[in-house]
C-alpha positions in Angstrom: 38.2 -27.4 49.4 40.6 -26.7 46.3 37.6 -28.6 44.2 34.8 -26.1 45.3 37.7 -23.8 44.8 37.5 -24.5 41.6 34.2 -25.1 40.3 33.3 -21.7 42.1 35.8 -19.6 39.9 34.6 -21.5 36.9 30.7 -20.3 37.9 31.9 -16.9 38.1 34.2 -17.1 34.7 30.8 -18.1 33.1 28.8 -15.7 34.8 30.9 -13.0 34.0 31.2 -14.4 30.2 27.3 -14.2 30.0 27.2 -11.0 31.5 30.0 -9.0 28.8 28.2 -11.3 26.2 24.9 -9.7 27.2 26.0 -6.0 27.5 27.5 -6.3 24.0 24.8 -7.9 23.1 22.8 -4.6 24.3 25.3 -2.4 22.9 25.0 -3.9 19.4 21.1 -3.8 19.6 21.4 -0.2 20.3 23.9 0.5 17.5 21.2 -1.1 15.1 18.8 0.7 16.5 20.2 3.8 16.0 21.5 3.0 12.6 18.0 2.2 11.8 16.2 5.6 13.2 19.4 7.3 11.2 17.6 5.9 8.2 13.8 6.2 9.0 14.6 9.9 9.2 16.7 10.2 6.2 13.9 8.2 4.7 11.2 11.0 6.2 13.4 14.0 5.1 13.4 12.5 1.2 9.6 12.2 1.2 8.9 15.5 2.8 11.2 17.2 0.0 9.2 14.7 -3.0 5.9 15.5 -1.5 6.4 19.6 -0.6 8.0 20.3 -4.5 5.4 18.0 -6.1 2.6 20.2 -4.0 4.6 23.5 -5.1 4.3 22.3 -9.1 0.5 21.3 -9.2 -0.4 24.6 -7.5 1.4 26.2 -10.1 0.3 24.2 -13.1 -3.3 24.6 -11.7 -3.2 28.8 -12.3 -5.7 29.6 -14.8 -3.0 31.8 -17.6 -0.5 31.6 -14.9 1.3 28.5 -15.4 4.5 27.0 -17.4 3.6 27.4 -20.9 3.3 23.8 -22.7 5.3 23.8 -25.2 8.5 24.3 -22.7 7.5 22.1 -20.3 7.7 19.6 -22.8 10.6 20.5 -24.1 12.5 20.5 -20.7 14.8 17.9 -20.1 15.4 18.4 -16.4 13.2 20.3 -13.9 13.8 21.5 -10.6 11.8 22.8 -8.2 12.7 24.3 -4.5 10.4 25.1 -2.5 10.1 27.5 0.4 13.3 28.9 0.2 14.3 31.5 2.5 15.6 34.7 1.8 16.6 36.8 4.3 18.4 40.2 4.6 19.5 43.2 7.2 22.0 44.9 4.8 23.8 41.8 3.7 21.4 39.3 2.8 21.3 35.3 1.8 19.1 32.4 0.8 18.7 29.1 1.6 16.2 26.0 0.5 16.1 22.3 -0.6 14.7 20.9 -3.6 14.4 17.9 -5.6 15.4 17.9 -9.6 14.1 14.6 -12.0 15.9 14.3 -15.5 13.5 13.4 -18.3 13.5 9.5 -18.9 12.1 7.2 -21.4 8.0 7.5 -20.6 8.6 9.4 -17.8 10.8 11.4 -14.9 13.7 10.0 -13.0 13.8 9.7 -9.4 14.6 12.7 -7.8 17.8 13.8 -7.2 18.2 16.0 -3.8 19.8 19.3 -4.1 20.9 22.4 -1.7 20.3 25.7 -3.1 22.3 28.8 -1.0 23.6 32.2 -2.3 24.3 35.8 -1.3 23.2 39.2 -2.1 25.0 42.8 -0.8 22.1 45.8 -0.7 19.7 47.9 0.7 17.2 45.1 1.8 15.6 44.1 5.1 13.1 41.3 6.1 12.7 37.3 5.8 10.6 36.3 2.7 9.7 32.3 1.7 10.3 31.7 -2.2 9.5 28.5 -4.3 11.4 28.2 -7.3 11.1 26.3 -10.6 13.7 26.0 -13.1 13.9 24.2 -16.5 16.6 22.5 -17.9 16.2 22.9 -21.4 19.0 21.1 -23.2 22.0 18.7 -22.5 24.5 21.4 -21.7 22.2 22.8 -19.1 21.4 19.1 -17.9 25.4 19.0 -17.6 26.0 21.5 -14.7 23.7 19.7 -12.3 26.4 16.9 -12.9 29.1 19.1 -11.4 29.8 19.3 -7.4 28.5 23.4 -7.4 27.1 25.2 -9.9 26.3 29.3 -9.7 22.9 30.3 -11.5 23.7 33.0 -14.3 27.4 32.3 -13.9 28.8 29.5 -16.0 25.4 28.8 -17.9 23.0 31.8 -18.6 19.6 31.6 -17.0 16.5 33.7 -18.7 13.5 34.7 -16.7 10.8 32.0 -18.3 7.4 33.4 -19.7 4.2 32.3 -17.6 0.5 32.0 -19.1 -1.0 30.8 -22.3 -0.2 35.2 -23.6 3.4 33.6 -23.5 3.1 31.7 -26.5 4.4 34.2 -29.1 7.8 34.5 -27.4 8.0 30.2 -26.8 10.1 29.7 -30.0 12.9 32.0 -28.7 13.1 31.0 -25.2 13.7 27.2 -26.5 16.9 28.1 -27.0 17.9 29.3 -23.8 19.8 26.5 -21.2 18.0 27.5 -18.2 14.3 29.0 -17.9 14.0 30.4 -13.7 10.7 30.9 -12.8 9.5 32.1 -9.3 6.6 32.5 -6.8 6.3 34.4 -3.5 2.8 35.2 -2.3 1.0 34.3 -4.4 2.2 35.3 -7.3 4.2 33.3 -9.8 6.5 35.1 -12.7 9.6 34.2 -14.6 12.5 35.5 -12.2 16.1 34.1 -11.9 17.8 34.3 -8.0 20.8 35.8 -9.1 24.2 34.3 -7.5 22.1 31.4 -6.2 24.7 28.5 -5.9 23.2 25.1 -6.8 25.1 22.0 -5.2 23.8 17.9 -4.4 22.8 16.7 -1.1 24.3 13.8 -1.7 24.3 12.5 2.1 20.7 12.0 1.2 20.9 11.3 -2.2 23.3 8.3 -0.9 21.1 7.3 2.2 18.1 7.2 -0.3 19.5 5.2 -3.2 23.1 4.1 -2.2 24.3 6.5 -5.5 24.8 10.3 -5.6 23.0 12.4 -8.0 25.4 12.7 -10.9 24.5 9.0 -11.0 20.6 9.7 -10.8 21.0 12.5 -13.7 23.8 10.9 -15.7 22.3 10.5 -19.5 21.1 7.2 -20.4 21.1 5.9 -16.6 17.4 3.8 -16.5 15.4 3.8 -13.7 15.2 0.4 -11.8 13.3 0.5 -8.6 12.5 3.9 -7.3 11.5 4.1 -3.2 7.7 4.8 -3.3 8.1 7.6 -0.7 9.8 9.6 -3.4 7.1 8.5 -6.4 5.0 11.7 -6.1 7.3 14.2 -7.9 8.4 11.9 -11.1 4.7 11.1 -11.2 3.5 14.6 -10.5 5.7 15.9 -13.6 4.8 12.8 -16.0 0.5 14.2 -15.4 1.8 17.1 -16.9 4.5 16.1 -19.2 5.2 12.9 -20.4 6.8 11.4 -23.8 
């Protein structure tokens, strides 16, 4: 009796053993799993931004005596471009959009760094209005700000409104000198505008999920690029078609 005893808790020590070893096993699965959708969307989220500001800069490039004159595009060592942003206003008004910036490289663009661009404005304004904005970095100094944590557009470093279209030649020489060239396009139409008070800062939960390194990494000065995701490809290679050296 004491021997069936016996053997019968033993069967239900293992069963039991099996059965925590299975729900963990379960639990683990699903932890994975989640961990894994966590990064398929991250994953979606980086190529969406790549794909929608690389869209936004061939459009523009593509306007007959409407687009970025050539001899600043080539002498930009950092673009940016955020598209769709969303400005909105009853009185007091903001802004908000994601973008993607690439750092000039050897033969090329870096990979793109992802950035948050939000701001305020105080006025007379009402309505919702969808933006895309381009801005060229045009020297090191102007490179250096996207290395900080924030950075407010017109604030520490002077943005100019850039000059569009092949008429915009005459005035290339002086705007090579300026840190930041703002550009901007709603419906349509595409001028040289700066969004005052904009703030600029990295998104560097993606920027991390992406490449394991946040963007002052990405954009640091003489950092070479070693493997870029192909999801992301379509920017650095939709700037080097128009650009490269």
């Amino acid at each position: 009796m004491k021997s069936r005893m016996r053997v019968t808790r033993r069967c239900l020590v293992f069963t039991l053993t099996g059965v925590f070893s299975l729900v963990g096993s379960i639990g683990l699965a699903q932890n994975f799993g989640n961990i894994s959708e966590g990064l398929n969307d991250r994953a979606s989220d980086a190529a969406r931004h790549a794909q929608d500001a690389a869209q936004v800069f061939k459009e523009i490039m593509g306007t007959p005596d409407k687009e970025i004159p050539q001899a600043l595009l080539d002498k930009a060592e950092a673009i940016a471009v955020f598209p769709g942003i969303t400005k909105a206003g009853f009185i007091v008004g903001g802004r908000g959009g994601q973008g993607v910036i690439s750092r000039r490289v050897p033969g090329g663009w870096s990979e793109p760094a992802f950035f948050n661009l939000g701001g305020g404005s105080v006025g007379a304004q009402i309505g919702v209005e969808k933006i895309d904005s381009v801005m060229l970095f045009m020297n090191d100094e102007a490179v250096g700000s996207l290395l900080k944590d924030k950075f407010e557009i017109g604030g520490e470093l002077g943005a100019t409104a850039g000059p569009v279209g092949r008429n915009a030649a005459a005035t290339t020489d002086a705007m090579l000198q300026a840190g930041i060239l703002s550009y901007s396009r709603s419906k349509g139409l595409f001028v040289g505008a700066v969004i005052k008070g904009a703030v600029i800062s990295p998104d560097n939960d993606l920027n991390k999920a992406v490449y394991s390194v946040d963007a002052k990494t990405l954009l640091s000065p003489g950092r070479k690029v070693s493997q870029m995701p192909a999801a992301v490809r379509v920017f650095p290679e939709t700037l080097a078609s128009f650009s490269k050296k």
